[in-house]
C-alpha positions in Angstrom: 7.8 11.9 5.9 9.6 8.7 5.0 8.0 6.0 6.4 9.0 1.9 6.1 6.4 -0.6 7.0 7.7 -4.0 7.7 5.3 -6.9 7.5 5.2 -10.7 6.8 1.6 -10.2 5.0 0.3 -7.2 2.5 -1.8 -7.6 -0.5 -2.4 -9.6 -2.2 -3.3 -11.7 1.1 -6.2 -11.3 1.9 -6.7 -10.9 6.0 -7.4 -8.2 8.7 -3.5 -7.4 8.5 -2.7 -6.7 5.3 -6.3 -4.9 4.2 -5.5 -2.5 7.6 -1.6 -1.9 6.4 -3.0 -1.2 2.7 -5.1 1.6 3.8 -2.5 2.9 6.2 -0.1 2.9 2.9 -2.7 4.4 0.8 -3.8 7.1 3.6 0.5 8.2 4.0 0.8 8.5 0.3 -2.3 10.9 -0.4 -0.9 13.1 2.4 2.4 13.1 0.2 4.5 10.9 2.5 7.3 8.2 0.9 6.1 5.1 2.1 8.7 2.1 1.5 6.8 -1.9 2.0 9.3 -4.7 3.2 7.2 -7.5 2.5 7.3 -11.4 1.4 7.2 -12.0 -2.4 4.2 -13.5 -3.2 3.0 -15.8 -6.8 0.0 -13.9 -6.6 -0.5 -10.2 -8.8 -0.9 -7.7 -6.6 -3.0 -4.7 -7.1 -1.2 -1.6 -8.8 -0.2 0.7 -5.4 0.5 4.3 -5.1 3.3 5.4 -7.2 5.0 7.1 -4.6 5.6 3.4 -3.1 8.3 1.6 -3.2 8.5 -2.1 -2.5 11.2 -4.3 -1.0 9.8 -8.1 -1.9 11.9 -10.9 -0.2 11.0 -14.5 -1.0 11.1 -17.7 1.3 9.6 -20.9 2.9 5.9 -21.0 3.8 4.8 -22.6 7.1 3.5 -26.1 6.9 0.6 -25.5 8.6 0.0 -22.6 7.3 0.7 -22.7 3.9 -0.3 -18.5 3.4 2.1 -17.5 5.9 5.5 -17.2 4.3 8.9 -16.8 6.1 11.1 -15.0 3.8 14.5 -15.3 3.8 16.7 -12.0 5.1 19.2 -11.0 7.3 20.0 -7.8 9.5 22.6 -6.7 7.1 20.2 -7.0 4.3 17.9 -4.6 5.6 20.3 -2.8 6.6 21.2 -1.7 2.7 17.8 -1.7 1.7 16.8 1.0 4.5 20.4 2.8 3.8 18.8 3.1 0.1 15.3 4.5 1.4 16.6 6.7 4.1 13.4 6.2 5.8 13.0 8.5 9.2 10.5 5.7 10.9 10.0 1.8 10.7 6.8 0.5 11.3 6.6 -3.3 12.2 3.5 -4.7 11.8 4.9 -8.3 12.7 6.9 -10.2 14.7 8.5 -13.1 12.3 11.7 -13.2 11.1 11.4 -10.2 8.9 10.1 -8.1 11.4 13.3 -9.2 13.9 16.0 -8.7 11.1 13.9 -4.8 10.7 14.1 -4.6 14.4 17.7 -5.2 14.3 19.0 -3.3 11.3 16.9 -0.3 12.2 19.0 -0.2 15.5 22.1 -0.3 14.1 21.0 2.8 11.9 19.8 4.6 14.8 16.2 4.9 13.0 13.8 5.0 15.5 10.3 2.2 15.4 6.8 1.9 16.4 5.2 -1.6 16.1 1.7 -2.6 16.0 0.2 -5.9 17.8 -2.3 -7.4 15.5 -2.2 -11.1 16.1 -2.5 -13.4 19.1 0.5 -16.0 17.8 0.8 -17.4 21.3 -2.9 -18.2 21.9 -3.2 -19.7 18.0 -0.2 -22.2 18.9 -3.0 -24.6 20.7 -4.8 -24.9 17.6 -2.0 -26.4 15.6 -0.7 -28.8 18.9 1.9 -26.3 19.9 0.5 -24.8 23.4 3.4 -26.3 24.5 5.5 -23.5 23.6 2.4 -20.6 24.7 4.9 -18.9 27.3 7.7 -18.9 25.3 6.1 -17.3 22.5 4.7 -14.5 25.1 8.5 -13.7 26.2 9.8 -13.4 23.0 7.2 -11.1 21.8 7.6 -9.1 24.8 11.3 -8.3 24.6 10.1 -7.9 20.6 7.6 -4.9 21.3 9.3 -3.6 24.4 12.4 -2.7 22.4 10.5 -0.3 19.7 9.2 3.1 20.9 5.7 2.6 20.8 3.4 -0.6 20.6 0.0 0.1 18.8 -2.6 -2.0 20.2 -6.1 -1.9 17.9 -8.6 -2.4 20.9 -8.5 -1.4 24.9 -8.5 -5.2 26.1 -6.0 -5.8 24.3 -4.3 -3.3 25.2 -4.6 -3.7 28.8 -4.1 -7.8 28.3 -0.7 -6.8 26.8 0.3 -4.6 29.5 -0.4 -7.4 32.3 2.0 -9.6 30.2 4.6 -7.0 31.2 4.2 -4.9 27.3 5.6 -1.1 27.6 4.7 2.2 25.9 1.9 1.1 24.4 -1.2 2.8 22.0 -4.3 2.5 20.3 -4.7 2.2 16.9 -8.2 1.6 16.1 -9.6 0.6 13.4 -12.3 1.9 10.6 -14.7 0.7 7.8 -15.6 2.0 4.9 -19.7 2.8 4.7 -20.0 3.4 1.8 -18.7 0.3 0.1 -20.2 -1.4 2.5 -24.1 -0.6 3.1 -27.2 -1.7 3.5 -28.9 -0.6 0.4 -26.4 -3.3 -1.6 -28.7 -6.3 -0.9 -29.0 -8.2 -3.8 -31.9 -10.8 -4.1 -30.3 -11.8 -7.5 -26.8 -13.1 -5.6 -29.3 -14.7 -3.1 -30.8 -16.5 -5.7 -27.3 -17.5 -7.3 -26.7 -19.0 -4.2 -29.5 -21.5 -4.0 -31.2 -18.9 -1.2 -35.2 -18.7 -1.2 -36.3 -15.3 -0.5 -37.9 -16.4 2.8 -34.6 -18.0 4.3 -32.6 -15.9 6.8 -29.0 -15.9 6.2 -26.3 -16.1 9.3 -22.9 -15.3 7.7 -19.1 -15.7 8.5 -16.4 -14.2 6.2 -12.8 -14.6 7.0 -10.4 -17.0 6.7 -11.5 -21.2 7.1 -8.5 -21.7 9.4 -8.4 -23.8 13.3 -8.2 -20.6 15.2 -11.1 -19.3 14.1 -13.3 -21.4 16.0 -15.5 -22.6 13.1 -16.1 -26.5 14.3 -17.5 -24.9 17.0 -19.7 -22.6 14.6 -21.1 -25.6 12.9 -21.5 -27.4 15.6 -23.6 -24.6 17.3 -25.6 -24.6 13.5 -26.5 -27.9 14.3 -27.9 -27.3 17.7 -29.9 -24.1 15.8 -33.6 -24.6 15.9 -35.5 -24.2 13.3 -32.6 -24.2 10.8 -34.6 -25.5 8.1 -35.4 -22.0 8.0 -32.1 -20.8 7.5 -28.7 -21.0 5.7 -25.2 -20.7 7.0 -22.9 -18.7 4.5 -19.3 -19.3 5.0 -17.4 -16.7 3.2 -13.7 -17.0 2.7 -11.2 -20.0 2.4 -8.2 -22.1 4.2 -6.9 -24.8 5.2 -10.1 -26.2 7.6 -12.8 -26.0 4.8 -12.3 -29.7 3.8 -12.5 -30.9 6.9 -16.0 -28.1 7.7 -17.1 -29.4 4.7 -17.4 -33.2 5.8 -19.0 -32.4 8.4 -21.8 -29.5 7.1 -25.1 -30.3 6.1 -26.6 -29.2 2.8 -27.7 -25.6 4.2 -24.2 -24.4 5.0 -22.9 -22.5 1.8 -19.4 -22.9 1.0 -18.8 -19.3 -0.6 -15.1 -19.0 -1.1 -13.3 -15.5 -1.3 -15.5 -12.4 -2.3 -13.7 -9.1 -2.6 -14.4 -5.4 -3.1 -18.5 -4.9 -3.7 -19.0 -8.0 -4.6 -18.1 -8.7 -1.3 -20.2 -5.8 -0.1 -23.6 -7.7 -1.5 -22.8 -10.5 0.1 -22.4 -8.7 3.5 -26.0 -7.1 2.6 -27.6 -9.8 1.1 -27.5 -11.7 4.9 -29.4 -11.1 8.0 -27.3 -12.0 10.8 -23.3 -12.1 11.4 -21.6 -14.7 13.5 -18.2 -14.2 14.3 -17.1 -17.2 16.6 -13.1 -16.5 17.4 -11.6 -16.5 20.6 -8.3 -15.1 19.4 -8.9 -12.2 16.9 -7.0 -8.6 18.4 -9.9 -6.9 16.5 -12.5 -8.6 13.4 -12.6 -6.1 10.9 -15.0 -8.3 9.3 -17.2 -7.4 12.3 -17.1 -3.7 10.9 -17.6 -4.7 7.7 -20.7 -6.3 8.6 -22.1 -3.5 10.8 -21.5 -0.9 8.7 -23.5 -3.4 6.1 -26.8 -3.5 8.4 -26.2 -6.7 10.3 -26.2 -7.4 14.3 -23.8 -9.6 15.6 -23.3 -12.7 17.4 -19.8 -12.7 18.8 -18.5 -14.3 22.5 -17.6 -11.7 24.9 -13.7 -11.7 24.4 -10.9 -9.4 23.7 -11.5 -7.7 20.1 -15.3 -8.6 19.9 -15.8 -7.1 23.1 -14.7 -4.0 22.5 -16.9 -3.2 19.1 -20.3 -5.0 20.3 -22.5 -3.4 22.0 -25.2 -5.7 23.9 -28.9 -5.6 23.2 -27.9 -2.8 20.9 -25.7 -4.0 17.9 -26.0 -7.5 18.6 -25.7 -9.9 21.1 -23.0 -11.9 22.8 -23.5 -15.8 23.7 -23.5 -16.2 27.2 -20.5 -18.7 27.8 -18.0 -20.2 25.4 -19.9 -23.0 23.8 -21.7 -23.8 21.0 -24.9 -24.3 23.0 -24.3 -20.2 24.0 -23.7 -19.6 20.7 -26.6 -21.4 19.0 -29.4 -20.0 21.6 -28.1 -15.8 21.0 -28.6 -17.0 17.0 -31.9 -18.2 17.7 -32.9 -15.3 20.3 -31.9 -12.8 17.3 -33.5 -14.6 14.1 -36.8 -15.4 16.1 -37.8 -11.5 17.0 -37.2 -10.0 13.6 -38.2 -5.9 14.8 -35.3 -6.6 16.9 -32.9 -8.3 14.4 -33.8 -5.3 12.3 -33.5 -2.3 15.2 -30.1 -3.9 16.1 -28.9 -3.7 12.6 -29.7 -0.2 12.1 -28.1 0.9 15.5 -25.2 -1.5 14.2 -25.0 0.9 10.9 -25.0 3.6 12.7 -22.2 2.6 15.3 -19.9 2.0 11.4 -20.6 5.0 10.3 -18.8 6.8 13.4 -15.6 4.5 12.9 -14.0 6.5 9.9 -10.4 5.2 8.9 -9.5 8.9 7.8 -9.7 10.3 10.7 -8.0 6.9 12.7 -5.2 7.3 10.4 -4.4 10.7 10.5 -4.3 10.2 14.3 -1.5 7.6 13.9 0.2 9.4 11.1 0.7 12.4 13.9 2.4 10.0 16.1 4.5 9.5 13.7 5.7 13.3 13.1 5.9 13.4 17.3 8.3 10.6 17.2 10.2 12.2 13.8 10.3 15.7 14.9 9.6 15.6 18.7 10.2 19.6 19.5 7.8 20.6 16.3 4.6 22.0 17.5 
């Protein structure tokens, strides 16, 4: 097959989009497919890729508020030559911005049929950066976005069903997967412990992902404030963004500023903790919740869209019981107090990871994609 994927993040970024796109595009090219990337050019080096990529890099604008996010430049008729070059047989958009429109639009005129994929929750973000006023809006536009491509893959069943009450069509899973062995239990480290100022009798509660407003992460340190007994443990904040010099005013010596980890060193740091707390309200997914699973740790989550589709209650973690940081503070504290359960939970949680295989997730999308191509082939 020949396959575009259109998307206003990839790798180098580094966020639940683009790491879930870079395994699609590595997964297509070992089964021999031609994968073409339509993607923003970024300052950054990116990682070599397959060779039987090719990549269409268009520069532009960043967001002000959101300085990783860029906006490149292109046009309908643009696209329309670069996809006239690849000859590709499907698009994929993985966004909705103005690249993924002008895809949208030049794809039509070429009579090349497109999936899409829903992977983040734009409208409910807006409130975060002051712009709630324009919530509904945002919902209508992506709606008439997703409801003009043949399929819309959704990566959990609330979300799914969430869409299809906003009026969404025709639409999918598309799950998502982990890999266990990268990340595992048996890569706890005592020596990056110790690197990070962390006494061998201190639990660690840990967050990775991006230090950004709709994440929820005031309301994570204000809920590690409320923690009893916190002398006893550390907060480890792993990742970076705009928000971490404002978090970082207002945490206490005990919260650990980490900054991005990637590939097994990342994987230590997942092992090396006892507990993972992931506060959003707005994620389609958290592959970071995965990541941390499949790495031995329960998880503290609120019962929402994404979360509440992986977690499993009194099992592989636990949920708070309402949306505040009081909620949140008291399922930490329930967890890190009864340590045979902390550690049952955690083995349950491994074993729930090592069921979510991205091989066999992808292959399932990748034969969607010969349905669409060659309907009438059995």
């Amino acid at each position: 097959m020949r396959i575009s994927i259109v998307s206003e993040t990839f790798i180098p970024q580094v966020n639940g989009v683009s790491r879930t796109l870079d395994r699609l595009v590595h997964h297509l090219t070992s089964q021999g497919d031609r994968v073409q990337v339509v993607i923003p050019r970024y300052r950054e080096t990116a990682p070599p890729l397959p060779k039987n990529l090719e990549k269409s890099e268009w520069g532009g604008p960043s967001l002000p508020f959101y300085p990783e996010v860029r906006l490149p430049l292109v046009t309908p008729a643009g696209l329309r030559q670069t996809f006239k070059a690849f000859a590709p047989q499907l698009v994929h958009i993985a966004t909705e911005g103005p690249l993924g429109w002008s895809a949208l639009k030049a794809a039509h005129d070429l009579g090349v049929p497109t999936v899409s994929s829903y992977h983040t929750n734009f409208p409910q973000y807006l409130a975060n950066y002051r712009l709630g006023f324009l919530e509904n809006t945002a919902w209508r536009y992506l709606c008439r976005f997703h409801n003009a491509t043949r399929i819309t893959f959704c990566p959990t069943p609330s979300i799914r069903d969430r869409l299809a009450e906003r009026g969404f069509r025709d639409l999918e899973l598309w799950s998502r997967g982990v890999d266990s062995l990268q990340f595992n239990p048996l890569n706890r480290d005592e020596v990056v412990r110790r690197e990070l100022g962390i006494d061998p009798q201190e639990k660690v509660i840990a967050y990775v992902g991006r230090l950004a407003a709709e994440k929820n992460l005031e309301m994570l340190l204000e809920s590690w404030r409320l923690l009893p007994g916190r002398e006893k443990y550390r907060l480890l904040l792993i990742g970076d963004g705009p928000l971490r010099p404002r978090l970082e005013r207002c945490a206490d010596s005990r919260v650990i500023f980490a900054g991005y980890w990637y590939g097994y060193e990342l994987a230590r740091l997942y092992a090396s903790a006892d507990l993972f707390v992931f506060p959003s309200l707005s994620d389609t997914f958290g592959n970071v919740i995965l990541e941390a699973m499949a790495s031995g740790l329960p998880v503290v989550a609120f019962q929402v869209p994404g979360p509440g589709d992986i977690l499993r209650e009194g099992e592989t973690g636990m949920f708070a019981g309402r949306v505040d940081a009081e909620s949140l503070a008291r399922a930490m504290h329930s967890l890190l107090s009864r340590p045979e359960q902390l550690r049952a939970m955690g083995e349950n949680a491994r074993r729930y990871a090592e069921r979510q295989n991205w091989k066999d997730i992808l292959e399932q999308l990748r034969h969607t994609y010969q349905t669409i191509i060659a309907p009438d082939t059995p």
